[in-house]
C-alpha positions as CSV (number, residue, x, y, z in Angstrom):
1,X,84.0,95.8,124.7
2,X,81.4,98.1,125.7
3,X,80.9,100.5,128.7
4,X,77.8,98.1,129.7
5,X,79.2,95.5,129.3
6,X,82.3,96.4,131.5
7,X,79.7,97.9,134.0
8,X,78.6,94.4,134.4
9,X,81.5,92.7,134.7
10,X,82.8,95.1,137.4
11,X,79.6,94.4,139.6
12,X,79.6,90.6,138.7
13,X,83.6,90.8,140.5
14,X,82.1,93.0,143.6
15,X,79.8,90.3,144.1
16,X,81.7,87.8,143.9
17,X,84.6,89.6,145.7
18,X,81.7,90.3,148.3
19,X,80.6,86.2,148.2
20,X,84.7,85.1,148.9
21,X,85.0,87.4,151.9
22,X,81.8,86.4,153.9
23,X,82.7,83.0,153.3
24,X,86.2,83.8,154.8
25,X,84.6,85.6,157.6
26,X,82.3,82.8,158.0
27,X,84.8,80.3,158.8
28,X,87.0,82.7,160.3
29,X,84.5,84.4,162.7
30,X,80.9,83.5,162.7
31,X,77.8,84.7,160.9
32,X,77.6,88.0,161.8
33,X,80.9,88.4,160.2
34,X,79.7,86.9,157.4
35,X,76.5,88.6,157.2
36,X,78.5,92.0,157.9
37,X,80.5,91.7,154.8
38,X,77.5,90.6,152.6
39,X,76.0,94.1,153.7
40,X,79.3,96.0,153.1
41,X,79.7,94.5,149.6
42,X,76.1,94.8,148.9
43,X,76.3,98.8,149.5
44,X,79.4,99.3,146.8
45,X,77.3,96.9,144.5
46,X,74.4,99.0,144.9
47,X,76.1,102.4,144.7
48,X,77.9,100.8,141.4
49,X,74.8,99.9,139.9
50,X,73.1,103.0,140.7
51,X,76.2,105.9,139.0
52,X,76.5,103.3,136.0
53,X,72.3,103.7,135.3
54,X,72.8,107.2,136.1
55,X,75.4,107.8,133.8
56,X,74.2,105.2,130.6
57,X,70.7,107.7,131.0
58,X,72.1,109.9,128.7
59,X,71.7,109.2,125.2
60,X,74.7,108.4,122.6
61,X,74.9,111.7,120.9
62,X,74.2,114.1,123.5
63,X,76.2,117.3,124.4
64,X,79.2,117.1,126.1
65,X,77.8,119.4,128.8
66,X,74.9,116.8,129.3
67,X,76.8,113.8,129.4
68,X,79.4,115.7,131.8
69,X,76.4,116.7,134.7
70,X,75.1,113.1,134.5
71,X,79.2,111.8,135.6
72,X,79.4,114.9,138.0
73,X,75.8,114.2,139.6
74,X,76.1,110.4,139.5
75,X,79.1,110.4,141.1
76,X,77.7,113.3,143.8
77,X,74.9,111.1,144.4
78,X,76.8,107.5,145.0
79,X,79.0,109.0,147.6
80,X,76.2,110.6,149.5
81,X,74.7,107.4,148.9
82,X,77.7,105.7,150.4
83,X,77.7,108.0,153.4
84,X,74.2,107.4,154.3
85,X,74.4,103.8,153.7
86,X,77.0,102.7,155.7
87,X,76.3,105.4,158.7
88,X,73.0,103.4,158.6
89,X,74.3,99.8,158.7
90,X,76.4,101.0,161.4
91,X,73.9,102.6,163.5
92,X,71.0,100.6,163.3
93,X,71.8,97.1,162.4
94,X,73.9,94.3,164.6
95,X,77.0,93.9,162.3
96,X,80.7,93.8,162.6
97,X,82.4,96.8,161.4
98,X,85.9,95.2,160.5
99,X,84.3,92.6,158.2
100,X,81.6,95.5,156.9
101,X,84.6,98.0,155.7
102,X,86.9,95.2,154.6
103,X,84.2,93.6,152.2
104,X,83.3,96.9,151.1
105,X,86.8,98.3,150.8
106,X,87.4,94.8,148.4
107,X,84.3,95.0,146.6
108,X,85.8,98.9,145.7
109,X,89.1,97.0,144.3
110,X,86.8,95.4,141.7
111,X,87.5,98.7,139.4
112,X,90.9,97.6,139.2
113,X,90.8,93.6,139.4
114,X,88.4,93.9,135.9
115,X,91.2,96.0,134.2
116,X,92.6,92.8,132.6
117,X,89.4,91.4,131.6
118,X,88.1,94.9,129.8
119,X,91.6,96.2,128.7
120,X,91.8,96.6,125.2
121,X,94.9,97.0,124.3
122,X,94.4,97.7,120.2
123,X,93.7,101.7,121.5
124,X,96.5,103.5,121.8
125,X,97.0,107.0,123.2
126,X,100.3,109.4,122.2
């Protein structure tokens, strides 16, 4: 399977990671909840999407060093990203913060929930 492909299954399960929590928080709290995780699910979607284009930018074939700076500034970039996102949501807009972290925290988890669905297990290390 390849990396794009995996990219897009990994942001297809934060969003729908993202979808099952407000929908939980919607019956559990009220909107805001609801509307709370939607934004904290939406950031690690966003921050996904953005280190995955960073990162497929560079062509097939390129140098090591090249490929390397793209990962190291993609990933320097989403976490600022992060940072500045959620210091935002939390100062300037009327959410929940339990709700907010919690969706984002699962949507995070999505790395690990696709690991069945993209493990190949025909490659074999040692």
């Amino acid at each position: 399977m390849g990396a794009k492909k995996i990219t897009q299954i990994i942001i297809a399960i934060q969003l729908l990671t993202t979808l099952l929590i407000a929908a939980v928080s919607l019956v559990i709290s009220d909107a805001r909840a609801a509307y709370s995780a939607v934004i904290g699910g939406g950031i690690s979607a966003l921050v996904t999407f953005y280190f995955a284009s960073k990162v497929f930018s560079v062509r097939i074939g390129s140098p090591a060093a090249k490929v390397a700076r793209a990962f190291y500034m993609g990933e320097v970039v989403k976490l600022s990203l992060t940072v500045l996102l959620l210091s935002a949501v939390l100062l300037w807009l009327p959410v929940s913060p339990l709700p907010l972290l919690l969706a984002y925290m699962a949507a995070l988890m999505a790395y690990w929930l696709a690991l069945p669905f993209t493990f190949d297990a025909s490659v074999r290390t040692l």
